[in-house]
VOBA-1610 file (N, C-alpha, C; in pm, whole numbers, padded with zeros to 5 digits, always signed):
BEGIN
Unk-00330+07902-14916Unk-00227+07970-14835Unk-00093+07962-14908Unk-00014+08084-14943Unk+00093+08081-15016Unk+00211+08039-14926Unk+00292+07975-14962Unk+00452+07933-14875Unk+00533+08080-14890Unk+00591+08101-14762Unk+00667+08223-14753Unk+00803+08133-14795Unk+00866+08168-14884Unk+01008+08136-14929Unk+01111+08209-14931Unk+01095+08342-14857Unk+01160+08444-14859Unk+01286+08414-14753Unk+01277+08320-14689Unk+01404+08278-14575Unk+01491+08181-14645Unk+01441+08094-14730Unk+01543+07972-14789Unk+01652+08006-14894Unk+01789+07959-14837Unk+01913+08017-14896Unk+01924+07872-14950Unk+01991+07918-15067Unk+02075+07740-15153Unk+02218+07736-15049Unk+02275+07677-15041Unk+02395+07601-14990Unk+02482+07623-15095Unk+02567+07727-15094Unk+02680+07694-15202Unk+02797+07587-15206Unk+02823+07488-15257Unk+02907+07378-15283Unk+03038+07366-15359Unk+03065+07512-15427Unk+03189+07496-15502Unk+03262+07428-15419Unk+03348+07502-15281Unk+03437+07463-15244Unk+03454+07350-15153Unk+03291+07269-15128Unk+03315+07197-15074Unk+03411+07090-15035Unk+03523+07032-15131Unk+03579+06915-15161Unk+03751+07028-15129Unk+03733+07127-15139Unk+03863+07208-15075Unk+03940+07140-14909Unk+04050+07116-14907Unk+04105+07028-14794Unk+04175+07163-14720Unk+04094+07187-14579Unk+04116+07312-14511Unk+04209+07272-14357Unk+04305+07345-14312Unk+04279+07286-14135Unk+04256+07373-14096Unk+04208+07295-13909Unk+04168+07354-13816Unk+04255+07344-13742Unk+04256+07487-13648Unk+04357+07500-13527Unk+04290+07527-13410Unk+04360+07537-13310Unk+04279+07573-13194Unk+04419+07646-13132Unk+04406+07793-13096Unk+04495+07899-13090Unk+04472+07912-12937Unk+04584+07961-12852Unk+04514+08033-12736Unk+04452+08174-12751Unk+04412+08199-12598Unk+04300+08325-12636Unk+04384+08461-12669Unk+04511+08443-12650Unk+04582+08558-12678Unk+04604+08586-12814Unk+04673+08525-12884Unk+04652+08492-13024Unk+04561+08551-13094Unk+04447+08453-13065Unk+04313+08464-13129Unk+04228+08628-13103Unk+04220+08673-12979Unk+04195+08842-12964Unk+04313+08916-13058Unk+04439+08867-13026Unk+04550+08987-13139Unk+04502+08955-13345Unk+04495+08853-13329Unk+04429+08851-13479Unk+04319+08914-13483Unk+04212+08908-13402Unk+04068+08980-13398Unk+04103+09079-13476Unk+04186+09167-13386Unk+04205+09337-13412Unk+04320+09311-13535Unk+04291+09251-13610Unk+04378+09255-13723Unk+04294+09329-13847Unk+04315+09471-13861Unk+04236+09488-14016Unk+04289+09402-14153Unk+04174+09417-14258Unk+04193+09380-14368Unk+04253+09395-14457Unk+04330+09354-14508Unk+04424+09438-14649Unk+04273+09474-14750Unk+04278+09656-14787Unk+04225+09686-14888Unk+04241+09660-15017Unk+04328+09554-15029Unk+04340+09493-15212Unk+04307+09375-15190Unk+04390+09256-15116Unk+04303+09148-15119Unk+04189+09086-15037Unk+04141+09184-14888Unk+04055+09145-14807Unk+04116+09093-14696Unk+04239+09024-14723Unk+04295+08957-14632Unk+04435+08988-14545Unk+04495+08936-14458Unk+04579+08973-14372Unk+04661+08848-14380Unk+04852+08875-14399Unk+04925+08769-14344Unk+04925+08775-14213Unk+04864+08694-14130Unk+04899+08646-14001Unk+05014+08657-13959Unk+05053+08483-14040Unk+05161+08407-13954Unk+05214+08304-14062Unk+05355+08296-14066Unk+05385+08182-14123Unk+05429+08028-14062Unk+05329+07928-14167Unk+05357+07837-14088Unk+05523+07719-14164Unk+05557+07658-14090Unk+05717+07591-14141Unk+05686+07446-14147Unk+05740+07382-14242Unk+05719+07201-14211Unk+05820+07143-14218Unk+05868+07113-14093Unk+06002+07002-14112Unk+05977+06829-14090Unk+06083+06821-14172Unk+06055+06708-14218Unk+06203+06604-14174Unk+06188+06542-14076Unk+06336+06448-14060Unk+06317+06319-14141Unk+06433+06314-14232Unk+06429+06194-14303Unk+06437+06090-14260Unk+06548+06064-14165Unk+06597+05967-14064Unk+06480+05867-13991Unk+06418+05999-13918Unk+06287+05971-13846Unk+06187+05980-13898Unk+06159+06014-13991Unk+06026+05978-14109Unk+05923+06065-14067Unk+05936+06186-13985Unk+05832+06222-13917Unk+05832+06359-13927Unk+05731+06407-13926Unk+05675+06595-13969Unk+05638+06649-13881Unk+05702+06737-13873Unk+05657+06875-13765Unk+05641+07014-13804Unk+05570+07079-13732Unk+05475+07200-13819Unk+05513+07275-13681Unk+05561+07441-13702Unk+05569+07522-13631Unk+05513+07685-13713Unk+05492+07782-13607Unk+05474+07867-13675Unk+05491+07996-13577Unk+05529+08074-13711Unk+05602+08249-13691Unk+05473+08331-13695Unk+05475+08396-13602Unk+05394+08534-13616Unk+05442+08637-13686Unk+05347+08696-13784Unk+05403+08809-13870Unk+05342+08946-13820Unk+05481+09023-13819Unk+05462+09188-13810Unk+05526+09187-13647Unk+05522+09315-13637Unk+05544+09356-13530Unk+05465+09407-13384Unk+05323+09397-13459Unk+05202+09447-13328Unk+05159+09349-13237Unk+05231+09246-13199Unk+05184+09167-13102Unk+05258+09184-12959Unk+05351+09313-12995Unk+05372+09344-12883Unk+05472+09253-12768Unk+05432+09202-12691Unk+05525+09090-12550Unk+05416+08985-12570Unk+05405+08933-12669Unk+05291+08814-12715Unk+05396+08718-12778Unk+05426+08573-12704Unk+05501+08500-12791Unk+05475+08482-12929Unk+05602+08477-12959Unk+05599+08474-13132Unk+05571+08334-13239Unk+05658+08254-13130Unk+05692+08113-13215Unk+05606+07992-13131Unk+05544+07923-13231Unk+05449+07836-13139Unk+05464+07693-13272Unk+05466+07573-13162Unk+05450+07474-13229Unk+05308+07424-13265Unk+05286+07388-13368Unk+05127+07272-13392Unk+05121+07133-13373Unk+05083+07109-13292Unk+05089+06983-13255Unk+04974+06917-13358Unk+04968+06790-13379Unk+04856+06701-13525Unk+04776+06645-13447Unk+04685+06656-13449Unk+04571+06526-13441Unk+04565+06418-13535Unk+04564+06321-13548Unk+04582+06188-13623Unk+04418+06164-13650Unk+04376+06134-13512Unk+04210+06099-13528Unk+04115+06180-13481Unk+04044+06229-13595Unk+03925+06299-13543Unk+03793+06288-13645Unk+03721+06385-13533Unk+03558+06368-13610Unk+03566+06483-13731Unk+03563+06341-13892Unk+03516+06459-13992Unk+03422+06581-13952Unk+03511+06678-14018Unk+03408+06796-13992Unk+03454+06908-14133Unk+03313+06978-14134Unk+03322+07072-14273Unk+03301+07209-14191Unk+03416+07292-14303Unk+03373+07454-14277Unk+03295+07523-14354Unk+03197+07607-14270Unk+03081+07714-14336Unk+03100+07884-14335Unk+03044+07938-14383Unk+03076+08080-14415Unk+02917+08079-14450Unk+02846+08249-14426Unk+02755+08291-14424Unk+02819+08413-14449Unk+02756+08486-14622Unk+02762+08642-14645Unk+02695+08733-14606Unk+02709+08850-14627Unk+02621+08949-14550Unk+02476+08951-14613Unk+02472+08902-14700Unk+02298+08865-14748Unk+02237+08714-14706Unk+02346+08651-14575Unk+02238+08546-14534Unk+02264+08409-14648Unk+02326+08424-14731Unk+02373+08294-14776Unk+02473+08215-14722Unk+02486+08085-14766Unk+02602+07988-14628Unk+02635+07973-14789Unk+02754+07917-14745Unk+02867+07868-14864Unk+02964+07716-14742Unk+02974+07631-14807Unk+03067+07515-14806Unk+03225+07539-14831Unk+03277+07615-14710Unk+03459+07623-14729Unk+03539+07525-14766Unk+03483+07418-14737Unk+03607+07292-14738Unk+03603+07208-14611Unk+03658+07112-14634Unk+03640+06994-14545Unk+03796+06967-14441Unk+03776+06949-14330Unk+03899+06976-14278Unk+03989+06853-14259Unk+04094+06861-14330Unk+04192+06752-14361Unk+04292+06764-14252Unk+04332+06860-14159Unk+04449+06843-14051Unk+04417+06943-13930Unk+04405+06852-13804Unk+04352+06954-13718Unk+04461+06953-13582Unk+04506+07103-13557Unk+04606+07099-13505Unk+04624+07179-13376Unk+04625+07182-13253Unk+04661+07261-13119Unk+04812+07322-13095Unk+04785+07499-13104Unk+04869+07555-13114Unk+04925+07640-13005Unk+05071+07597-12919Unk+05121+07610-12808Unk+05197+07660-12832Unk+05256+07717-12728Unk+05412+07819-12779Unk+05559+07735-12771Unk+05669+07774-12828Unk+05756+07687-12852Unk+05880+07776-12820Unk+05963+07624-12782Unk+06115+07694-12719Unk+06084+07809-12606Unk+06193+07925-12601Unk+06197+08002-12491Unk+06089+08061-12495Unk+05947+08067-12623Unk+05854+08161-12585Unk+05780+08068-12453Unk+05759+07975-12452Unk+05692+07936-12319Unk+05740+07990-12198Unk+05845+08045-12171Unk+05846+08125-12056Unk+05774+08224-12082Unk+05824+08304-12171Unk+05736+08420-12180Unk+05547+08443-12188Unk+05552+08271-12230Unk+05350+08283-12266Unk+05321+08245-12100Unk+05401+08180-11999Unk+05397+08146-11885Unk+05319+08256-11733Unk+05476+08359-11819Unk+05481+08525-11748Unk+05360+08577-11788Unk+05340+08575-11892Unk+05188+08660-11969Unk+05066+08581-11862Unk+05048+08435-11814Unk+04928+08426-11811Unk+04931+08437-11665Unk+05056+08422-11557Unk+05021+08480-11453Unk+05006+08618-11430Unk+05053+08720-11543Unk+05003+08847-11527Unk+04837+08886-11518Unk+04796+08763-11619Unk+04651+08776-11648Unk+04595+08734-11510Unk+04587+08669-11477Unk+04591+08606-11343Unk+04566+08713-11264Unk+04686+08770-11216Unk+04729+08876-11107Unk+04615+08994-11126Unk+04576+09028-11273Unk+04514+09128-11274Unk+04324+09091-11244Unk+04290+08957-11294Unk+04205+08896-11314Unk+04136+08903-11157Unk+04242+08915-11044Unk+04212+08863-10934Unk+04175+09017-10819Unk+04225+09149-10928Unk+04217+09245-10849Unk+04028+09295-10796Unk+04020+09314-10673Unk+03839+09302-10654Unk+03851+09516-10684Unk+03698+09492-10750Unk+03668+09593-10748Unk+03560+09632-10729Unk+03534+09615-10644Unk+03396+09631-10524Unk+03428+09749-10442Unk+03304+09811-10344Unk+03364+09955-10341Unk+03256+09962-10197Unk+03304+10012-10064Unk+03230+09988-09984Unk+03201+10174-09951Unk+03062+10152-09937Unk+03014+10320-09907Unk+02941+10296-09786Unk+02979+10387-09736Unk+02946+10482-09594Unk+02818+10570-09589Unk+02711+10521-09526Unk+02587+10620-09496Unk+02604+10706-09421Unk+02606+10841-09447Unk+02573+10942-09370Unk+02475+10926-09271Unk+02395+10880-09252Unk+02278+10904-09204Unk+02300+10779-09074Unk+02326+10847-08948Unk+02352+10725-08850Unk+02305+10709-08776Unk+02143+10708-08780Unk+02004+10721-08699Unk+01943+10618-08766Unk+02007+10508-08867Unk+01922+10397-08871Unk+01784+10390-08901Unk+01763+10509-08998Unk+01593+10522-09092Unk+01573+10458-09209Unk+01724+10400-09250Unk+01682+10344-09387Unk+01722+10188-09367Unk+01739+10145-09208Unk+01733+10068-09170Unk+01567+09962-09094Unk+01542+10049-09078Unk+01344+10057-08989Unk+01271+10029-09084Unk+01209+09921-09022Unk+01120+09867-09053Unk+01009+09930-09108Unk+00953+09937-09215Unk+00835+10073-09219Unk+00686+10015-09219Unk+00590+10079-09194Unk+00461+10002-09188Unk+00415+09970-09333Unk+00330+09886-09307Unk+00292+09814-09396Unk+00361+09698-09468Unk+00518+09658-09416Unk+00611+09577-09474Unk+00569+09479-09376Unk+00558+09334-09444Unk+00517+09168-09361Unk+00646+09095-09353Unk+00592+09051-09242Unk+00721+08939-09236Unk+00856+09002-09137Unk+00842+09129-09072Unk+00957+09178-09018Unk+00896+09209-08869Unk+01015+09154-08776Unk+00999+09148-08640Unk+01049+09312-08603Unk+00941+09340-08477Unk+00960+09486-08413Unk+01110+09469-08368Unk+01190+09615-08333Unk+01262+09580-08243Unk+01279+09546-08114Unk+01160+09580-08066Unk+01181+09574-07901Unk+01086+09419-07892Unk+01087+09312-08015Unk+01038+09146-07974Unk+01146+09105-07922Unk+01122+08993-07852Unk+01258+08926-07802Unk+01244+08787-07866Unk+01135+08762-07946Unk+01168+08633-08006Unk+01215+08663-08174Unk+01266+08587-08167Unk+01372+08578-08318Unk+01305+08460-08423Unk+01243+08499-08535Unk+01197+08421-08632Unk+01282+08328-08654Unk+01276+08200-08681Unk+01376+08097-08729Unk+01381+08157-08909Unk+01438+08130-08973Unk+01428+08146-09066Unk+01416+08024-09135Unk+01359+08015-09264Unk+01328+07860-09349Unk+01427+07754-09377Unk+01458+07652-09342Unk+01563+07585-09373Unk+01565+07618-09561Unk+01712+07603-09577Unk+01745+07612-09697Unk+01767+07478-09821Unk+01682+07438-09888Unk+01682+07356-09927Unk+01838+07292-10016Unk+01916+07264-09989Unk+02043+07176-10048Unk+02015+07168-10186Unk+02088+07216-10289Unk+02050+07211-10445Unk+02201+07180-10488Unk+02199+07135-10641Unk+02312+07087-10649Unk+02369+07201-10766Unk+02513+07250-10713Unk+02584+07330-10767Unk+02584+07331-10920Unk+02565+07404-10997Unk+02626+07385-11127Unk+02727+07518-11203Unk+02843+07454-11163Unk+02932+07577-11247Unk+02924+07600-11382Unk+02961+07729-11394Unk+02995+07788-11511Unk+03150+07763-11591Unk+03156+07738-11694Unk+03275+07755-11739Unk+03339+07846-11727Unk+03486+07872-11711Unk+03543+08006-11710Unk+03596+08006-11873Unk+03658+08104-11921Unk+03765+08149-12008Unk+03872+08044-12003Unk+03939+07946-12113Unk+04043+07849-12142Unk+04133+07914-12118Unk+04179+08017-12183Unk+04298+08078-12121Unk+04306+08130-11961Unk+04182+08194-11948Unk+04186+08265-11778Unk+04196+08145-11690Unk+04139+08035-11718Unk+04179+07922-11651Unk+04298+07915-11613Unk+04364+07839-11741Unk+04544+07760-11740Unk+04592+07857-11660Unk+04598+08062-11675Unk+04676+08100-11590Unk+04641+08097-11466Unk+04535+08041-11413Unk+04451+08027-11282Unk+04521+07891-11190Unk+04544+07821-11304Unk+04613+07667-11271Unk+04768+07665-11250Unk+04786+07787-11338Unk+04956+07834-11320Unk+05005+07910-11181Unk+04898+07956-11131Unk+04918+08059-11040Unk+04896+07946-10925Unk+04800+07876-10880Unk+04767+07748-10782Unk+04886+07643-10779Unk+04942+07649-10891Unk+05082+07550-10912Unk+05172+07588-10841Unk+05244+07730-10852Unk+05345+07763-10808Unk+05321+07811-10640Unk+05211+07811-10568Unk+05194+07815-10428Unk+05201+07707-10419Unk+05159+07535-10462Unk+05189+07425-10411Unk+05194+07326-10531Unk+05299+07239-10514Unk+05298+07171-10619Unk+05222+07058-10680Unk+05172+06982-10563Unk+05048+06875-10570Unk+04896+06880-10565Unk+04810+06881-10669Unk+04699+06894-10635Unk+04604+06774-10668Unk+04521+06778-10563Unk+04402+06652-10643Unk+04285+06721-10743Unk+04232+06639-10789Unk+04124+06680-10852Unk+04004+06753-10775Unk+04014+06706-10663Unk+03871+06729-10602Unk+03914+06880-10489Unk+04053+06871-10487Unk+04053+07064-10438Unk+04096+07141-10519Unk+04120+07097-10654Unk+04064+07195-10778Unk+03990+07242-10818Unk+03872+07150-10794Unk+03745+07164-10832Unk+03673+07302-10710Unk+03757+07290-10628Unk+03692+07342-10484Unk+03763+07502-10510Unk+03867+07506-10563Unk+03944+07614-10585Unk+03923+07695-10702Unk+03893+07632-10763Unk+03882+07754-10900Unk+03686+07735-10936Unk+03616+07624-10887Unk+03501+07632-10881Unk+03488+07613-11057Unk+03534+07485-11110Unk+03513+07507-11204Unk+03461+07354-11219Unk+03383+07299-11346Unk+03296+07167-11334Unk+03443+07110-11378Unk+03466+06942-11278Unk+03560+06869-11289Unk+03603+06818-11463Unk+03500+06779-11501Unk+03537+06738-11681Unk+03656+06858-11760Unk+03584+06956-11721Unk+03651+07041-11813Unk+03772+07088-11739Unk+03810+07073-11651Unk+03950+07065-11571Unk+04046+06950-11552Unk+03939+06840-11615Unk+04059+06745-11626Unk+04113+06736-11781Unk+04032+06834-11878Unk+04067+06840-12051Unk+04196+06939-12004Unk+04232+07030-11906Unk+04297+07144-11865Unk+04440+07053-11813Unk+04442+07025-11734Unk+04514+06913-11620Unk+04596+06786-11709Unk+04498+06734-11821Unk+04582+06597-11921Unk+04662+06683-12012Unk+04688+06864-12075Unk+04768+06932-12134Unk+04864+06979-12048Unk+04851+07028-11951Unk+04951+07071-11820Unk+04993+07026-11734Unk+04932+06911-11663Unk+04998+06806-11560Unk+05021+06686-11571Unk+05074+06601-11530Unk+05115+06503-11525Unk+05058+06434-11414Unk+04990+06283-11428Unk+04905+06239-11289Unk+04984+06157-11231Unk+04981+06132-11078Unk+05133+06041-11000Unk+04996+05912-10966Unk+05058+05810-10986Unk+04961+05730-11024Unk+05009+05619-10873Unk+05163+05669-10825Unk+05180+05561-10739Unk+05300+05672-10679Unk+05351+05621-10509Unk+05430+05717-10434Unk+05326+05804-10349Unk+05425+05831-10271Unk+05391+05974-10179Unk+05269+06057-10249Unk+05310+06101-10341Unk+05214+06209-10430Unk+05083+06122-10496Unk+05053+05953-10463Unk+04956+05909-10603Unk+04855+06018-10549Unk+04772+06007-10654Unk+04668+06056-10699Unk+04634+06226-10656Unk+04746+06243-10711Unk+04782+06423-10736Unk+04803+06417-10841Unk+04784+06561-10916Unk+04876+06604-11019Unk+05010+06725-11022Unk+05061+06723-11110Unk+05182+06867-11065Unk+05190+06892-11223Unk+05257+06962-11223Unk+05299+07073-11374Unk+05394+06986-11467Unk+05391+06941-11577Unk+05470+06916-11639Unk+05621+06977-11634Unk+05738+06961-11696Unk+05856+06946-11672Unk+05906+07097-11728Unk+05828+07127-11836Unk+05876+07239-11937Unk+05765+07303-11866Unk+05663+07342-11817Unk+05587+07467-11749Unk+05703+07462-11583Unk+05716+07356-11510Unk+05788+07392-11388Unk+05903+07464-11455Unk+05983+07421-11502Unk+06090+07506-11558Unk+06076+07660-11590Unk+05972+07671-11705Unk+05975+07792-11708Unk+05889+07925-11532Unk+05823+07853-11498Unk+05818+07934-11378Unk+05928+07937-11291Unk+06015+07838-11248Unk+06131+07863-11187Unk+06215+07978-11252Unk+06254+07936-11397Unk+06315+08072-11433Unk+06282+08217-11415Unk+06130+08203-11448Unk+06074+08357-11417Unk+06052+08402-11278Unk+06042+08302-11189Unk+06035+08372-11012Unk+06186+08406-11005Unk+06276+08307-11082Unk+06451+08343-10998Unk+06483+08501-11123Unk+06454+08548-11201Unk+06394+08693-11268Unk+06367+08813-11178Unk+06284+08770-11156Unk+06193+08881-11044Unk+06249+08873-10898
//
C-alpha cells in the first residue's frame, strides 16, 4: 500500500527568530482595516503610525498610535497601547495560497489597544450608537385573512390534539430544568451593551449582569476588570460602576445632546 504524501507541507523557518507584536484592536478598527485594499507595488497598506515616548525622569515607555488617511470616517483616531509585561510565548503563522505554513516570527511585545485623550468620548458615542441600533427588533407581525380558523383545526389524522368541544385539558409534560449555556456575544457589541446598562444605573452586581445581557459570567468579568471598578466596601460593596474616564466621557456626551 503506497503512503499518500500529497497533503504534507514543510514548515518554512526563515523567519522564525523575527521579533513580531501582537495587538488586540477593537472591533471597529479591526473591520475598517479589513476593507483596507492592498498597495499594488508593495502588497501592503500604511495603517497607522505607531509613537514611543520615552520619559527620562521616569524611566518609563509609552506607545501610542495615529491612524493613517482619511477613510475612517467618525472612527477615533488616536489610541494608546497599553504593554503586557507577562505573557504566554507565542509564535506567528501564515499559510499561502498553495497550502504551505511559513513561521512569521515570535512575538516579543503584546499590547491592548484603546482610544486615547478626547477620542474616548467619541469611541464612547460610537458604541452606544452601536447599541441603539443593535437593539432595533425587526420582527414583523402578519395578519391572516382568513378568520374562520381553518388553518387553525385540527385535521384528521393528526395525534395528540384535543377536539374542541372536550372539556378536559391535557396536562402537558413537565419540562425538564436544563442548565443554560450562553453564547458569547461580539467584544465590542458587548462593552457598548455595558455602556448603555451603565448610564440607566450606576451600580451593578455581577449576578444582574449576567441576567441582563445573558452573557456567561467569566467572560463579563474579563469585560467589567477593563471598564469598572469593584466597591469592595460601603453602601455600593459588591457592585461595580464605570471607571472615572468612561463616566466622564458619557456625562459629556448626554450634556451634548
Amino acid at each position: 500500500m503506497e503512503d499518500d504524501r500529497s497533503n504534507i507541507h514543510e514548515l518554512d523557518l526563515e523567519k522564525s527568530d523575527r521579533p513580531v507584536w501582537l495587538m488586540k484592536s477593537p472591533v471597529v478598527v479591526a473591520k475598517a482595516w479589513g476593507k483596507q485594499a492592498p498597495s499594488s507595488s508593495s502588497g501592503f497598506n500604511s495603517l497607522a503610525k505607531v509613537v514611543e515616548s520615552v520619559d527620562p525622569l521616569q524611566a518609563e515607555t509609552e506607545f501610542f498610535m495615529e491612524m493613517v488617511g482619511a477613510e475612517y470616517g467618525n472612527m477615533p483616531k488616536s489610541y494608546a497601547l497599553n504593554m503586557f509585561r507577562d505573557f504566554v510565548p507565542m509564535g506567528i503563522f501564515s499559510e499561502a495560497n498553495l497550502g504551505d505554513p511559513a513561521s512569521e516570527g515570535k512575538v516579543e511585545h503584546k499590547f491592548d489597544m484603546k482610544p486615547h485623550g478626547e477620542d474616548i468620548e467619541e469611541y464612547a458615542k460610537l458604541c452606544r450608537e452601536r447599541t441603539s441600533k443593535s437593539m432595533v427588533k425587526s420582527r414583523q407581525i402578519q395578519v391572516i385573512d382568513n378568520d374562520r380558523g381553518v388553518h387553525m383545526r385540527p385535521m384528521p389524522g393528526m395525534l395528540g390534539l384535543v377536539s374542541s368541544n372536550s372539556k378536559e385539558k391535557k396536562k402537558p409534560p413537565p419540562v425538564k430544568q436544563t442548565e443554560v449555556k450562553r453564547t458569547r456575544r461580539d467584544r465590542g457589541e458587548l462593552e457598548a451593551i455595558m455602556f448603555k446598562l451603565f448610564e440607566g444605573q450606576p451600580n451593578w452586581t455581577l449576578k444582574q449582569l449576567v441576567q441582563e445581557t445573558d452573557q456567561p459570567a467569566q467572560f463579563l468579568k474579563e469585560i467589567l476588570n477593563e471598564l469598572c471598578v469593584y466597591n469592595k466596601r460601603g453602601s455600593n460593596q459588591g457592585t461595580y460602576e464605570l471607571k472615572p474616564e468612561y463616566k466622564k466621557a458619557g456625562e459629556n456626551d448626554t450634556g451634548g445632546e
